[in-house]
N, CA, C and O atoms as CSV, one atom per row, in Angstrom:
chain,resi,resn,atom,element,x,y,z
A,1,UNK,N,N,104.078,119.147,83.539
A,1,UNK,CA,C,103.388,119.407,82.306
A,1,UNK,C,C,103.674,120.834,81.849
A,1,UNK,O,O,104.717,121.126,81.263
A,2,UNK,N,N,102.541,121.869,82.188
A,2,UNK,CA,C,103.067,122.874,81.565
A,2,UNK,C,C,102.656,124.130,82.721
A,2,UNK,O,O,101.603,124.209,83.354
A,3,UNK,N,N,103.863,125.088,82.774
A,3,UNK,CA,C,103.604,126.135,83.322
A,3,UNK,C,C,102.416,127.944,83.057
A,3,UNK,O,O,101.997,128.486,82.034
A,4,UNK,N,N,102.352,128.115,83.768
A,4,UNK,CA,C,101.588,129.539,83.388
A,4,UNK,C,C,102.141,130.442,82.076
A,4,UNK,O,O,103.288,130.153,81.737
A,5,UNK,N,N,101.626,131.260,81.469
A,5,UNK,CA,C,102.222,131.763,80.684
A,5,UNK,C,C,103.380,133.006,81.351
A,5,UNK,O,O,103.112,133.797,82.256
A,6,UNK,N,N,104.548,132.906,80.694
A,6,UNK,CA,C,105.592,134.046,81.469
A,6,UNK,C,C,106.316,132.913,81.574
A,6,UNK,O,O,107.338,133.550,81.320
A,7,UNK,N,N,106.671,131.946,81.698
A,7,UNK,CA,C,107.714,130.480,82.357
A,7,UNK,C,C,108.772,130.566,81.180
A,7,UNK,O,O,109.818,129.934,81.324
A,8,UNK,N,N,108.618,131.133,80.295
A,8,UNK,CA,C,109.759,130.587,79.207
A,8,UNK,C,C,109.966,129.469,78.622
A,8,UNK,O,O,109.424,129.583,77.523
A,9,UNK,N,N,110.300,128.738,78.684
A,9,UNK,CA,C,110.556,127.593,77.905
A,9,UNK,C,C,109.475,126.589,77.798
A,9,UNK,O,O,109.516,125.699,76.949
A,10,UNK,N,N,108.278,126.752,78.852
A,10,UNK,CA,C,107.041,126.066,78.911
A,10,UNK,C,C,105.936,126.798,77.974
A,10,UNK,O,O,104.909,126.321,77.492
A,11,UNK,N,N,106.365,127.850,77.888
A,11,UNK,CA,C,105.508,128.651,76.884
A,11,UNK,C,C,105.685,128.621,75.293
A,11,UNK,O,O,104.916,128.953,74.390
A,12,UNK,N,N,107.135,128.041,75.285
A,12,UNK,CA,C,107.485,127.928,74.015
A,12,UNK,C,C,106.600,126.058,73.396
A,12,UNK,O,O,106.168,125.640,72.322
A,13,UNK,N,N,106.727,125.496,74.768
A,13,UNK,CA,C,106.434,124.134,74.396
A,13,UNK,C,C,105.063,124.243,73.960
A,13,UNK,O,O,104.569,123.686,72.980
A,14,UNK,N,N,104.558,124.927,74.688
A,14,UNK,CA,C,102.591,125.386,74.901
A,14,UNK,C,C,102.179,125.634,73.524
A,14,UNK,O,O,101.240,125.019,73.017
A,15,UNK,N,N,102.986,126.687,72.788
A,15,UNK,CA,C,103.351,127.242,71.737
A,15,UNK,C,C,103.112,126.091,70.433
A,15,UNK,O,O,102.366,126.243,69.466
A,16,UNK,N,N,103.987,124.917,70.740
A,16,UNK,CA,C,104.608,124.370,69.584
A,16,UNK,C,C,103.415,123.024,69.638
A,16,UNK,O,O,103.237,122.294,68.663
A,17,UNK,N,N,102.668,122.864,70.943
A,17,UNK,CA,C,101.656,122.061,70.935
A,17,UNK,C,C,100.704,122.503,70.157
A,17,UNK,O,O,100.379,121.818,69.187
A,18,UNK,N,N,99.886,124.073,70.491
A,18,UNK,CA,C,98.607,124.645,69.850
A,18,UNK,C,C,98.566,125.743,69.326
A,18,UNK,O,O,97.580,126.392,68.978
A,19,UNK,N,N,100.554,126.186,69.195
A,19,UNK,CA,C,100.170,127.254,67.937
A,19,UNK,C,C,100.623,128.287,68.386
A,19,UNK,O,O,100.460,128.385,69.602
A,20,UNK,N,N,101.105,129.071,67.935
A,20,UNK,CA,C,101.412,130.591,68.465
A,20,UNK,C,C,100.063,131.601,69.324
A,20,UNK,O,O,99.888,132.114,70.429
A,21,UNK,N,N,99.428,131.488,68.196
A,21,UNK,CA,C,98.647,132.098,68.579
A,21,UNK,C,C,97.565,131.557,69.226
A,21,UNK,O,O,97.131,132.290,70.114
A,22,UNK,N,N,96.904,130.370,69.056
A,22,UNK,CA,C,96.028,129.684,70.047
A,22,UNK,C,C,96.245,129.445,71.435
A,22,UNK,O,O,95.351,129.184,72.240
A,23,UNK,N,N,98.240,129.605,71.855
A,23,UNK,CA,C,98.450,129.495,72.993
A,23,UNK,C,C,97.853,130.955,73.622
A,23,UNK,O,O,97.111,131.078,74.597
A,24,UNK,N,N,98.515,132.221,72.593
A,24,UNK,CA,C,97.670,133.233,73.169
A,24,UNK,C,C,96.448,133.723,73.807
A,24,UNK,O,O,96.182,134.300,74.861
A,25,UNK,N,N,95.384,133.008,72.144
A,25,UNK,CA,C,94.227,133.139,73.022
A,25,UNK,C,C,93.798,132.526,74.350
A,25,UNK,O,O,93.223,133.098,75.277
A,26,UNK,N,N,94.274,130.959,74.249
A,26,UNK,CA,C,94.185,130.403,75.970
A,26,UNK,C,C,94.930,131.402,76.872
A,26,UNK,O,O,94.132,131.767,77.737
A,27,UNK,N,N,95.715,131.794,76.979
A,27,UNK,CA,C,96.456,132.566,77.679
A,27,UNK,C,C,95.626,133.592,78.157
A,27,UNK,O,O,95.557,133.782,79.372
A,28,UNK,N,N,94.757,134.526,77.083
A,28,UNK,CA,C,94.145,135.570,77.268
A,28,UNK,C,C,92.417,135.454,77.904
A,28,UNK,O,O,91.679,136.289,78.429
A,29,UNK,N,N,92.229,133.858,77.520
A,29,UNK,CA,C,91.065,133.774,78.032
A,29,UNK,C,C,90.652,133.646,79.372
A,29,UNK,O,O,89.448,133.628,79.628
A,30,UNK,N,N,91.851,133.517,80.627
A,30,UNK,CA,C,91.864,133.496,81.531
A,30,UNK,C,C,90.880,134.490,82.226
A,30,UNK,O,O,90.573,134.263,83.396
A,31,UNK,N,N,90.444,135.410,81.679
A,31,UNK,CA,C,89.164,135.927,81.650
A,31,UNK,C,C,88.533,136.316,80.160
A,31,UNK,O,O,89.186,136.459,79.127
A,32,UNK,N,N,86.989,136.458,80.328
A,32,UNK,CA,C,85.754,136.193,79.466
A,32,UNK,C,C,86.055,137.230,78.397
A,32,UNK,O,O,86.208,138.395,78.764
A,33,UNK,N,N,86.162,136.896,77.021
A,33,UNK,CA,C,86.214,137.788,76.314
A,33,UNK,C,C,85.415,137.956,75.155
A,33,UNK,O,O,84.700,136.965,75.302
A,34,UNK,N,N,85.058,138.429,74.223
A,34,UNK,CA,C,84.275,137.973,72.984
A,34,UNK,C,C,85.218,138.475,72.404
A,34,UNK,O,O,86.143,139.214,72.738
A,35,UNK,N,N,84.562,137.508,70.555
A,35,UNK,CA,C,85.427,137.320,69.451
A,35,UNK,C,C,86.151,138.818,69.507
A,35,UNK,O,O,87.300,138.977,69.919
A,36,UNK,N,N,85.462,139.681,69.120
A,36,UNK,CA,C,86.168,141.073,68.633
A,36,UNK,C,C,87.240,141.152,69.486
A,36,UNK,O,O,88.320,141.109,68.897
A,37,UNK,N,N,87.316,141.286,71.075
A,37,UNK,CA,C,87.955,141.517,72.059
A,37,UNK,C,C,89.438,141.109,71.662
A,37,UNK,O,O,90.458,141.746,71.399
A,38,UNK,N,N,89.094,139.720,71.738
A,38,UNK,CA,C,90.194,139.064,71.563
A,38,UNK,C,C,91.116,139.005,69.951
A,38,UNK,O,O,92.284,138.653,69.788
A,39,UNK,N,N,90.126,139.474,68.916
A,39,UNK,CA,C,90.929,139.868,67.688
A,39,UNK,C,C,91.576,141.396,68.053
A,39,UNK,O,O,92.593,141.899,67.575
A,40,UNK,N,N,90.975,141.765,68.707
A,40,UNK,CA,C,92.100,143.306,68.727
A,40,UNK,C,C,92.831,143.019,69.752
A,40,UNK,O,O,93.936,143.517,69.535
A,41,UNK,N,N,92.823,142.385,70.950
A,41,UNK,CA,C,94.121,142.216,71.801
A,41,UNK,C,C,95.385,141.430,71.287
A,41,UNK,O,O,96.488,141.467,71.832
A,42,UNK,N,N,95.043,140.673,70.094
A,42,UNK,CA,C,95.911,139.727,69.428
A,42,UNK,C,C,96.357,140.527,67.978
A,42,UNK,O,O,97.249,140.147,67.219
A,43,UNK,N,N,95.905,141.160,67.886
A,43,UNK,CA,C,96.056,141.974,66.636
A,43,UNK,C,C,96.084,140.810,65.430
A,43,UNK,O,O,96.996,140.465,64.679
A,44,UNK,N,N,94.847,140.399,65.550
A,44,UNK,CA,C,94.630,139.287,64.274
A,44,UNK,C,C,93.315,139.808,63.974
A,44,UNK,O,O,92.873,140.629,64.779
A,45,UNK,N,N,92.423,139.420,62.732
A,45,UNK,CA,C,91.323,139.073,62.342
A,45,UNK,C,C,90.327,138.612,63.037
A,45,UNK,O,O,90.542,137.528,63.579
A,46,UNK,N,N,88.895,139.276,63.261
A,46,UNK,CA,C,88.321,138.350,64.294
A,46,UNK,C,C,87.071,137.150,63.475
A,46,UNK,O,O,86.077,136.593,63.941
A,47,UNK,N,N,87.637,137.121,62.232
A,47,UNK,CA,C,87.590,135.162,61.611
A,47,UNK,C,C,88.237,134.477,61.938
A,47,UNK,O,O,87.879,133.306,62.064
A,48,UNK,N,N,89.904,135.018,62.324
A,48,UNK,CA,C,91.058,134.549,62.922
A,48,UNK,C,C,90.494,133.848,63.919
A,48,UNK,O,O,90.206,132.652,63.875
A,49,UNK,N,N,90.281,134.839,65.125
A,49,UNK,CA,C,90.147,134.711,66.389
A,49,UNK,C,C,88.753,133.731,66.330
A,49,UNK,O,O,88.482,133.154,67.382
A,50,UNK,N,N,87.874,133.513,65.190
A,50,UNK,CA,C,86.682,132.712,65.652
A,50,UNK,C,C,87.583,131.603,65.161
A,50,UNK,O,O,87.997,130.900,66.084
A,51,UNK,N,N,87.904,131.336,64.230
A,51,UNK,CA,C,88.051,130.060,63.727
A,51,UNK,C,C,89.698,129.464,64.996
A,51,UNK,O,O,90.344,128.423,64.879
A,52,UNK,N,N,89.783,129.938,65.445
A,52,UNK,CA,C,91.044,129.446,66.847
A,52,UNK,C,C,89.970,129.104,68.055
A,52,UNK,O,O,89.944,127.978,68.552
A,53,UNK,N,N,89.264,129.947,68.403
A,53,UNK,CA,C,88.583,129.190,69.110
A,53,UNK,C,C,87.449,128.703,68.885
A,53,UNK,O,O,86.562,128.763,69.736
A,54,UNK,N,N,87.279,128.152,67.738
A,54,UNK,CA,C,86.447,127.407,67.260
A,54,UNK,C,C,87.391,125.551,67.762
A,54,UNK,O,O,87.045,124.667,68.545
A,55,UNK,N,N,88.705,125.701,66.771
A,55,UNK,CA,C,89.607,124.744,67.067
A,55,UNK,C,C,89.500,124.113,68.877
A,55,UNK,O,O,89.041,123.020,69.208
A,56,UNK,N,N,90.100,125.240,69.862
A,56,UNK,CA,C,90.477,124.981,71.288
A,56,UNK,C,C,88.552,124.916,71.718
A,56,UNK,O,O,88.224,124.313,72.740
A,57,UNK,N,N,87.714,125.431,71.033
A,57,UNK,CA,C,86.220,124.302,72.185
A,57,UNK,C,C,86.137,123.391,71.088
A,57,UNK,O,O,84.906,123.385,71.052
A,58,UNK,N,N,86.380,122.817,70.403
A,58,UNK,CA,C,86.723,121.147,69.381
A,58,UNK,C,C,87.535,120.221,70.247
A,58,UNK,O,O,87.411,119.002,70.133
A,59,UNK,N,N,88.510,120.868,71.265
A,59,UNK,CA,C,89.692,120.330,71.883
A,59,UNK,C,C,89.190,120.193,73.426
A,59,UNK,O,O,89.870,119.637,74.289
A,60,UNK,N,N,87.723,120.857,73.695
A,60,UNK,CA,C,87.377,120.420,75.217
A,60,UNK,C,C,88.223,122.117,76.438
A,60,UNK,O,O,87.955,122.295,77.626
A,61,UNK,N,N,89.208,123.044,75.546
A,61,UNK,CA,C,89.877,124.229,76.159
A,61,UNK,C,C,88.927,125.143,76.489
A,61,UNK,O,O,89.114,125.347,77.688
A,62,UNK,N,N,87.827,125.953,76.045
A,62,UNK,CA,C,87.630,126.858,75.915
A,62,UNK,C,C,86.286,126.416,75.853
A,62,UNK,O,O,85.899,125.412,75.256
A,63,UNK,N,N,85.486,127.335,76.596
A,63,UNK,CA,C,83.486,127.032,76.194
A,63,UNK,C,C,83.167,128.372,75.337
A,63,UNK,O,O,84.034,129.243,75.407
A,64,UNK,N,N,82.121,128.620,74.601
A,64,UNK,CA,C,81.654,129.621,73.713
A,64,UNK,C,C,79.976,129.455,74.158
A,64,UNK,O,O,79.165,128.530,74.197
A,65,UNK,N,N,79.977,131.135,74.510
A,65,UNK,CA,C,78.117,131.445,74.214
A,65,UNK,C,C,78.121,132.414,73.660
A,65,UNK,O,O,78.907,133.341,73.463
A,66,UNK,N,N,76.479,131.959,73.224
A,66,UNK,CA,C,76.226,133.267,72.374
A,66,UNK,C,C,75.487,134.547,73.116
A,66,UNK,O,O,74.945,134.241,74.179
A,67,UNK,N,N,75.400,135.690,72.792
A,67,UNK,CA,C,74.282,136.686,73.608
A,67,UNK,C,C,73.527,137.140,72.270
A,67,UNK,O,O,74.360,137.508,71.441
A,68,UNK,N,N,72.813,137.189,72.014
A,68,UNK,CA,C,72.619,138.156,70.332
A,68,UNK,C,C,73.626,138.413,69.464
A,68,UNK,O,O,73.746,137.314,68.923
A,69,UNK,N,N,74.314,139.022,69.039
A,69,UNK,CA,C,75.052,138.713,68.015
A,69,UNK,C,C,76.604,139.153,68.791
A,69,UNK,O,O,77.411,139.897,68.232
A,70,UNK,N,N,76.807,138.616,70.001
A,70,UNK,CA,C,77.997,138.994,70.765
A,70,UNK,C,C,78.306,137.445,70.665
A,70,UNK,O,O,77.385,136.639,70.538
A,71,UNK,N,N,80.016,136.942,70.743
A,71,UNK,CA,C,80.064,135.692,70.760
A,71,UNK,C,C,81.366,135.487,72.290
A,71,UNK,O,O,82.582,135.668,72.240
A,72,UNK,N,N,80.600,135.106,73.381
A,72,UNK,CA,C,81.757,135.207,74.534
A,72,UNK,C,C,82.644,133.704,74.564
A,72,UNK,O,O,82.186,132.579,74.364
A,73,UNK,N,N,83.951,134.063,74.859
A,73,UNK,CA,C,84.610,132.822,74.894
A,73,UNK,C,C,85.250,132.960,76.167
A,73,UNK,O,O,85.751,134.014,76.561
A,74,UNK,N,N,85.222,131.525,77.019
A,74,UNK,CA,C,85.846,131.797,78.334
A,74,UNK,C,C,86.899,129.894,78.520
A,74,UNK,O,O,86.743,128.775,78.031
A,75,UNK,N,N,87.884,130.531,79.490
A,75,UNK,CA,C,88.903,128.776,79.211
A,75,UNK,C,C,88.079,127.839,80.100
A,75,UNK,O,O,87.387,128.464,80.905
A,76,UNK,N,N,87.970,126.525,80.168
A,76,UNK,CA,C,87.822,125.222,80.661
A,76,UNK,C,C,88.309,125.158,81.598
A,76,UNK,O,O,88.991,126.088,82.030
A,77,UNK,N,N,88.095,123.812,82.368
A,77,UNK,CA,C,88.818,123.625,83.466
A,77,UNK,C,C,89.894,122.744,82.903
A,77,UNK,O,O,90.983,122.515,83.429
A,78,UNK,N,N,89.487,122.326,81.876
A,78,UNK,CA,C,90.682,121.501,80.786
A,78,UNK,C,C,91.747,122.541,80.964
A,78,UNK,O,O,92.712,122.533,81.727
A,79,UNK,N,N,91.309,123.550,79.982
A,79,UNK,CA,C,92.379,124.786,79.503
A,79,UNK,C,C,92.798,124.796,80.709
A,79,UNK,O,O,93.932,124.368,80.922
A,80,UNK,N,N,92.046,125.254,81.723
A,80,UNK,CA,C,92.913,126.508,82.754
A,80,UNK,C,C,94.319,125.141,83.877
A,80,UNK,O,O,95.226,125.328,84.687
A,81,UNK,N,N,93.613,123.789,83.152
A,81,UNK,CA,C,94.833,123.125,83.702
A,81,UNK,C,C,96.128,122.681,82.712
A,81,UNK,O,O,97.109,122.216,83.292
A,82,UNK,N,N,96.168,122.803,81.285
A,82,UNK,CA,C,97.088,123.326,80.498
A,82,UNK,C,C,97.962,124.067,81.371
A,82,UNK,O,O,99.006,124.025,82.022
A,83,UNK,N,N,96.830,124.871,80.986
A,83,UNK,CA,C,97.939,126.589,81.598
A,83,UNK,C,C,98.394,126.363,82.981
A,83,UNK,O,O,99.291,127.060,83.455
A,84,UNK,N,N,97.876,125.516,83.590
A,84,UNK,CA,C,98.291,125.671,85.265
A,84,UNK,C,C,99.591,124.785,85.206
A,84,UNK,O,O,100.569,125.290,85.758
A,85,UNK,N,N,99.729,123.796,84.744
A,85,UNK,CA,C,100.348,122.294,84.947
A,85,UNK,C,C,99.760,121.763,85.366
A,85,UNK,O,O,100.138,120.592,85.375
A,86,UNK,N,N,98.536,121.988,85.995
A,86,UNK,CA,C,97.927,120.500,86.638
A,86,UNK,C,C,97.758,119.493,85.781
A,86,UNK,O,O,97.618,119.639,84.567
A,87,UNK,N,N,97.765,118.268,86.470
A,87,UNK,CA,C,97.086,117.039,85.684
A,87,UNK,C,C,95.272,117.278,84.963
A,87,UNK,O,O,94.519,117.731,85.826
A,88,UNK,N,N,94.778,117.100,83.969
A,88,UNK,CA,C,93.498,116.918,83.717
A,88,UNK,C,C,93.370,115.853,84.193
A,88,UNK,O,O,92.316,115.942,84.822
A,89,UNK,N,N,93.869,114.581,84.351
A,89,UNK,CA,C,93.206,113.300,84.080
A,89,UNK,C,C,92.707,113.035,85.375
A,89,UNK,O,O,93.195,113.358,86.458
A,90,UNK,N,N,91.224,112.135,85.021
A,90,UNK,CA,C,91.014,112.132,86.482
A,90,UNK,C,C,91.146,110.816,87.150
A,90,UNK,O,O,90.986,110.722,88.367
């Protein structure tokens, strides 16, 4: 299926499944980040960055909480088997 990010040509596939940049944010969520975080590590918008992972927890990738007006996003065991190659299915 698909390799870690860094594999090359699995990253491109990762890519062409959920996006340039949505592969990123999975990529980056490998640890806990909130919206802002992740709009300045991506150097996008952080409407950008909500409305992407708004998409990947729609898709079962990524869970979202709230703290007060902080919004944390962290990957799935879905996601983190994307990114791994493992099989999801059970």
């Amino acid at each position: 299926m698909w390799s870690p990010p860094g594999a090359g040509a699995s990253d491109k596939a990762l890519a062409a499944l959920l996006g340039t940049t949505r592969a990123a944010i999975l990529a980056t969520l490998v640890d806990d980040h909130t919206t802002t975080d992740l709009a300045r590590r991506l150097s996008i918008s952080p409407s950008s960055a909500s409305r992407h992972t708004g998409v990947l927890r729609q898709a079962g990738l990524v869970s979202t909480t709230r703290y007060r007006n902080t919004v944390h996003h962290t990957i799935t065991p879905q996601g983190r088997a994307l990114l791994d190659g493992a099989s999801s299915t059970p």
